[in-house]
N, C-alpha and C positions, 0 to 999 in steps of 0.2 A: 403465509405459506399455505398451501394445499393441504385438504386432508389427506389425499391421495398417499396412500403406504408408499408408494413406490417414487413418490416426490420425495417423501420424508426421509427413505432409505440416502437418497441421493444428498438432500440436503444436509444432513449433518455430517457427510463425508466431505461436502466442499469446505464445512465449517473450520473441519480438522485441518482441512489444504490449505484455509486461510492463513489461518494459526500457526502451520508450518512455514508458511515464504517469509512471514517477518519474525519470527523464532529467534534467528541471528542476532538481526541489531535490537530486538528486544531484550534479551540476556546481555548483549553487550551495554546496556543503558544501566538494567536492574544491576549488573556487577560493575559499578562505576568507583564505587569505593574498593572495592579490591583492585582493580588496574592503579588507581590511582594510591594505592600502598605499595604495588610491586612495582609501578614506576618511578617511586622516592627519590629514586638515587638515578633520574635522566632529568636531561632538560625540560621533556615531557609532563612532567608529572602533573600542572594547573592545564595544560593545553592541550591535551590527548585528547578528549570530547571532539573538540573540533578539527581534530587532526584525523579522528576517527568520521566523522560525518564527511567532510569532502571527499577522504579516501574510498569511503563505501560506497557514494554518490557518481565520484568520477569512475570508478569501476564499471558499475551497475549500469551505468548509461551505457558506457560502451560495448558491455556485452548485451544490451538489453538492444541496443543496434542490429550487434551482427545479429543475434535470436531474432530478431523480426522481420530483418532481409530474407534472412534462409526459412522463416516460417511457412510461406506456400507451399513448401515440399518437405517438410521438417517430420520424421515420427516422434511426435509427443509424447507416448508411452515411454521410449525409451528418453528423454528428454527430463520428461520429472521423474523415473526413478534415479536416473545418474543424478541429479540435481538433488534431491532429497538423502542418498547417499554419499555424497558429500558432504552436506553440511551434517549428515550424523559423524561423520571423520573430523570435521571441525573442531565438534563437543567433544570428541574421544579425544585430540589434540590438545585443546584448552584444558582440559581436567589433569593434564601432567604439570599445568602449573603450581596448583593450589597442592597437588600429590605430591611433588617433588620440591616442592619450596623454590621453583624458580622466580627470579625476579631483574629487574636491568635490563640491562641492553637486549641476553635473550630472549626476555618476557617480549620486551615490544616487537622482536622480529616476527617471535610465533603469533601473537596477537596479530597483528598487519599480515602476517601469510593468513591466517585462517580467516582474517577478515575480507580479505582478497576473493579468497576460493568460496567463502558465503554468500558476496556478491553477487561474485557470475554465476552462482549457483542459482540462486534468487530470481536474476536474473529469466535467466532459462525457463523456471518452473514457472515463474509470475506470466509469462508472454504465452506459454503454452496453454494454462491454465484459464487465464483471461478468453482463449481461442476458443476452447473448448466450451466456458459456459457463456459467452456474449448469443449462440443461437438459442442453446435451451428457456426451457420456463425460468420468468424473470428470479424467482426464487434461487436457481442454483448460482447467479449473480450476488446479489444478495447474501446469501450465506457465505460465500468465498471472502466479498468485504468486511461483512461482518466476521470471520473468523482471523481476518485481518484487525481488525477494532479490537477485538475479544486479548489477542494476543499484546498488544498495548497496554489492556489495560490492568490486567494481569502482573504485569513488568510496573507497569507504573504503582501497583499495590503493595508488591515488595519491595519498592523501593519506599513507597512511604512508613514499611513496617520496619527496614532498616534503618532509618532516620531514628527512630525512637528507641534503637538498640547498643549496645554497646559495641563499641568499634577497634576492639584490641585483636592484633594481630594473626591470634587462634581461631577467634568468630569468624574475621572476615574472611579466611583462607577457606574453613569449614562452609562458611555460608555458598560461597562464590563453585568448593566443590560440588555443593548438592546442586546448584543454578546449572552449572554445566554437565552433570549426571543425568538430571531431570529430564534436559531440552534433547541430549544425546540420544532417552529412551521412547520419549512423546514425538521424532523424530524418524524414531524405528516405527512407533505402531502409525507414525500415518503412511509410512510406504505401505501398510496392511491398506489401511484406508482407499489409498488411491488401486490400489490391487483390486480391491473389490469392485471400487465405482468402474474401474474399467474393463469389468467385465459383466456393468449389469446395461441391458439390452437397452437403454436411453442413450446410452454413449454408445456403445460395443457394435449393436444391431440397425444402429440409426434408427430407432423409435420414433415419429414423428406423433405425439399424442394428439388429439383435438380437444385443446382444454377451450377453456369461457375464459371471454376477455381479451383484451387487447395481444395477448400471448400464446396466441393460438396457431399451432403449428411450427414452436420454435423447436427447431432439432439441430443436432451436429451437420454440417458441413462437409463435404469430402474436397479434394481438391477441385482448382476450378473456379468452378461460378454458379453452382447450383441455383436453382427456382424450386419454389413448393408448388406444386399443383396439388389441388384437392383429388385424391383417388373417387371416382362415382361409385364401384362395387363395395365401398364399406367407410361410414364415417368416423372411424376415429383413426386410421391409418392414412398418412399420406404419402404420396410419390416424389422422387428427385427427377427435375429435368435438368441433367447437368449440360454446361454453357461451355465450348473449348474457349482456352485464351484466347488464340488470335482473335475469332469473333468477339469475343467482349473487349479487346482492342479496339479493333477496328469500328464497334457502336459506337466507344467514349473517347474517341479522338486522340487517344495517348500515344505520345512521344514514338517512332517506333526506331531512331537513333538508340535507345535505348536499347531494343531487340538488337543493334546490330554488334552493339558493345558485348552482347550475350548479358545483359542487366535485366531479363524478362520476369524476374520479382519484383526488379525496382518498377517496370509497368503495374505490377497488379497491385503494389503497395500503393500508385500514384491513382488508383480508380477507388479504389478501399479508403484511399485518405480525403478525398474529393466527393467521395459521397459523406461523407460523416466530419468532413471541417468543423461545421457550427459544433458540436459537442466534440470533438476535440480540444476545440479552443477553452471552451468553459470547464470541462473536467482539468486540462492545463493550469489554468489560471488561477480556479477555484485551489489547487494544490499551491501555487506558486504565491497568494495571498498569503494562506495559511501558511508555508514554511518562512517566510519573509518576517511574521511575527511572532509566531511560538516553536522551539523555545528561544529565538534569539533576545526577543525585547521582551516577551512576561517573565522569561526566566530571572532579568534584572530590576523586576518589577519587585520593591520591598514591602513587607506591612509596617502603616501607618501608624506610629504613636497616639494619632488624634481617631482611630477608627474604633469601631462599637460595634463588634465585639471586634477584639484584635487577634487574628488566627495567627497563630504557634506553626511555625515549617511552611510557609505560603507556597515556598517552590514547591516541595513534594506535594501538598493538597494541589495544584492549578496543574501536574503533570497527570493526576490520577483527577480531575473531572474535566482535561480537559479529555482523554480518550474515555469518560464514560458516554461524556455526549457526543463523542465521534460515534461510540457506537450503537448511541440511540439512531445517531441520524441514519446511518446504515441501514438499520433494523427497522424504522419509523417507514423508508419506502414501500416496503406492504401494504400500508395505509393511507402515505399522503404521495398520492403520484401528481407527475407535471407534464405533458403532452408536447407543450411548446416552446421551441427553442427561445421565443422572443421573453418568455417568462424566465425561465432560466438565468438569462444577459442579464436581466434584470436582478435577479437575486442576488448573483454573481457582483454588479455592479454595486447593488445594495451593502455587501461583507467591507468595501472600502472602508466604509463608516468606523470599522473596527479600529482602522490606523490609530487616527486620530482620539479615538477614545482609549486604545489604551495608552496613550501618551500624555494623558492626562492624567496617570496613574504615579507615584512619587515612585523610583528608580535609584540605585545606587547612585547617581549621576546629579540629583537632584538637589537643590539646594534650600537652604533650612526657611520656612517663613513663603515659600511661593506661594503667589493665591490663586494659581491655575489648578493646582492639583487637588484630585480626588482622593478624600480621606474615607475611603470603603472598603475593605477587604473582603466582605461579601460579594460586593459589587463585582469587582475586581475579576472573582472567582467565579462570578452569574456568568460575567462576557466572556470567559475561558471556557464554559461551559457552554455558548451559543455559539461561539467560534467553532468549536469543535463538533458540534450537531449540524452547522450549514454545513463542515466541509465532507462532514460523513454522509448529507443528503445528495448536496448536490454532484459529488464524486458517484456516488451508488448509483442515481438515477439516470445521469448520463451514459454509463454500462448499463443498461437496461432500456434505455430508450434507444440510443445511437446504432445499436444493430437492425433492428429494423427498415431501415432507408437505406442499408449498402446488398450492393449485390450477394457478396461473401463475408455473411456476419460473423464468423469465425475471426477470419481476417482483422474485419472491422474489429473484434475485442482485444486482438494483440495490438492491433494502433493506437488504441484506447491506455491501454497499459504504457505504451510508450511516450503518448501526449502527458501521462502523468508522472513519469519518471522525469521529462522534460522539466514540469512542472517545478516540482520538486527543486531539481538541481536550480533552474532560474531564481525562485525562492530564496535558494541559500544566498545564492549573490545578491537580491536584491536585502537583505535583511543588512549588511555594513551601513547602506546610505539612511535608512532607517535606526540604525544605533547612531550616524552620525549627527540626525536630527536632536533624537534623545539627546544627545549630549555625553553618551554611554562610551563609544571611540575617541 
């Protein structure tokens, strides 16, 4: 990150926006034992995790859709505050459970309504947000996913401190109130957050700085198709040469069926998506690995009787380092950058390797005496912990790189957001044929 004060000011607010869009399903993870005490008495009660991941999944895509269709013309100020407002009504919703001793059938309706309105809430703010910083200094990238990691890992620390705590009916209510108090209030000061960043002159004013390095000249976008041209009366300011649509139509060849449908988003998404494919695909994929194996198969992954030393709670330690080194990898782009998309594919390709090794790991599934299996629980823990550092690098650095080569790098950052929500959901499906291998299904 820059010494620059006024990078700094910037960066630790995207940090907090991070830490806000996945707030939601992070508290809903760390509060897994209290849903699953208030849902005792449903069919729900072993299978709610996964009834909560698709439901939040097939939500979020959808609104994270419509949000990216209507994003060419969209006001994103008012966009994440409504969104951030929301999910503080959430938290204020979910705290009448543990306050009111709700539990059954109503618990899970308010659970799945608030989980619903998190979504598109999420949604919204993640597409807007992404917009916003894909032009800026790579830094304010960076911090947003990093405030993204940060917030995982967090969730994942309380969940490993409740594993070692006692779990009688009083704690878990009390615990699961302060989880949902907490996120209701952290919630409220980032709407401060985002109040400030958008009103300081890098966003607000369209600041286009002249920094060193490859990130020079990245500023906000207005609608359009803007160009930076260097201003000649003063070098650290630059100028907008904005581009109407039809002519940037009519340069790239696009559909103009579309135009007749009145679909002229779906044009500017179709040039926005065509300039920046190759990293589309790999920030996709790079998510769609990772979701395909953690947590469906290391979740099942048990420690080893025959291993040295033998780790106590394997699940809870492999969900808190696999998000410590998501969010090194995040953080680590500062310092280890990658230019080339062909390198990338490659790395990308490389994470394969993973399947197969963690399938060599002994599983509930597993049967006594196999001589395939790896008896490490370190080990086990190393590759959860490298799995999660590619997926936080190579995800960061494709928002950071991939705006640069589109017309409307704004744009470009919401499609980014979207190629990895894609991601994501494909992930979850491929992760079945993968327990089917295991033996786990």
């Amino acid at each position: 990150m820059s010494a620059d004060p006024a990078l700094r000011y910037v960066y630790w607010r995207f940090v907090v926006l991070g830490m806000a869009t996945l707030m939601a399903w992070n508290v809903y993870i760390t509060a897994s034992g209290f849903f699953r005490h208030v849902f005792r008495n449903t069919p729900l009660r072993d299978s709610f995790e996964s009834v909560f991941s698709i439901f939040s999944n097939t939500i979020n895509l959808i609104a994270l859709s419509y949000a990216l269709y209507t994003q060419p013309s969209a006001n994103n100020d008012r966009r994440i505050q409504a969104g951030l407002l929301s999910t503080v009504c959430v938290f204020l919703a979910l705290l009448l459970l543990p306050l009111l001793n709700i539990d059954g059938w109503l618990a899970l309706v308010i659970a799945l309504l608030a989980l619903c309105v998190a979504a598109v809430a999420a949604a919204f703010v993640q597409c807007s947000i992404f917009g916003i910083a894909a032009p800026l200094h790579a830094c304010c990238a960076e911090a947003y996913m990093g405030g993204q990691a940060i917030a995982g890992t967090v969730a994942s620390a309380l969940q490993l401190f409740t594993v070692y705590g006692a779990e009688d009916d009083g704690r878990v209510r009390v615990r699961a109130g302060v989880y949902f108090g907490i996120a209701a209030v952290f919630l409220a000061l980032s709407m401060t957050a985002w109040s400030q960043l958008s009103r300081h002159e890098m966003i607000a004013q369209n600041a286009y700085r002249a920094l060193d390095g490859p990130d020079a000249g990245m500023g906000r976008m207005q609608h359009g198709s803007p160009r930076l041209t260097r201003d000649p009366e003063g070098p650290v300011e630059y100028a907008v040469e904005t581009v109407e649509l039809e002519q940037v139509v009519e340069q790239n060849g696009l559909p103009k069926w579309l135009g007749a449908l009145g679909l002229d988003n779906m044009r500017v998404l179709c040039l926005a998506f065509g300039e920046i494919a190759p990293f589309a695909y790999i920030c996709g994929s790079a998510m769609c690995l990772t979701l395909a194996l953690f947590p469906p198969l290391t979740e099942a992954i048990v420690s080893s009787p025959k291993s040295s030393p033998q780790i106590a709670n394997l699940t809870a330690w492999h969900f808190l380092l696999f998000n410590v080194g998501d969010y090194l990898g995040r953080l680590s782009t500062q310092w280890i950058r990658c230019e080339s998309v062909r390198v990338l594919n490659w790395i990308g390709a490389a994470r394969l390797l993973f399947v197969p090794a963690f399938l060599m790991f002994p599983t509930v599934a597993t049967a006594p005496g196999d001589a395939l299996v790896v008896h490490s629980d370190l080990l086990f823990l190393l590759l959860v912990a490298m799995l999660g550092w590619s997926n936080g690098w190579v995800a960061t650095m494709t928002l950071v790189r991939a705006p640069r080569d589109a017309t409307n790098k704004a744009l470009a950052g919401s499609v980014l957001s979207f190629a990895l929500c894609v991601g994501l959901m494909v992930g979850a499906l491929l992760s079945y044929p993968i327990l089917l291998i295991a033996g786990i299904l």
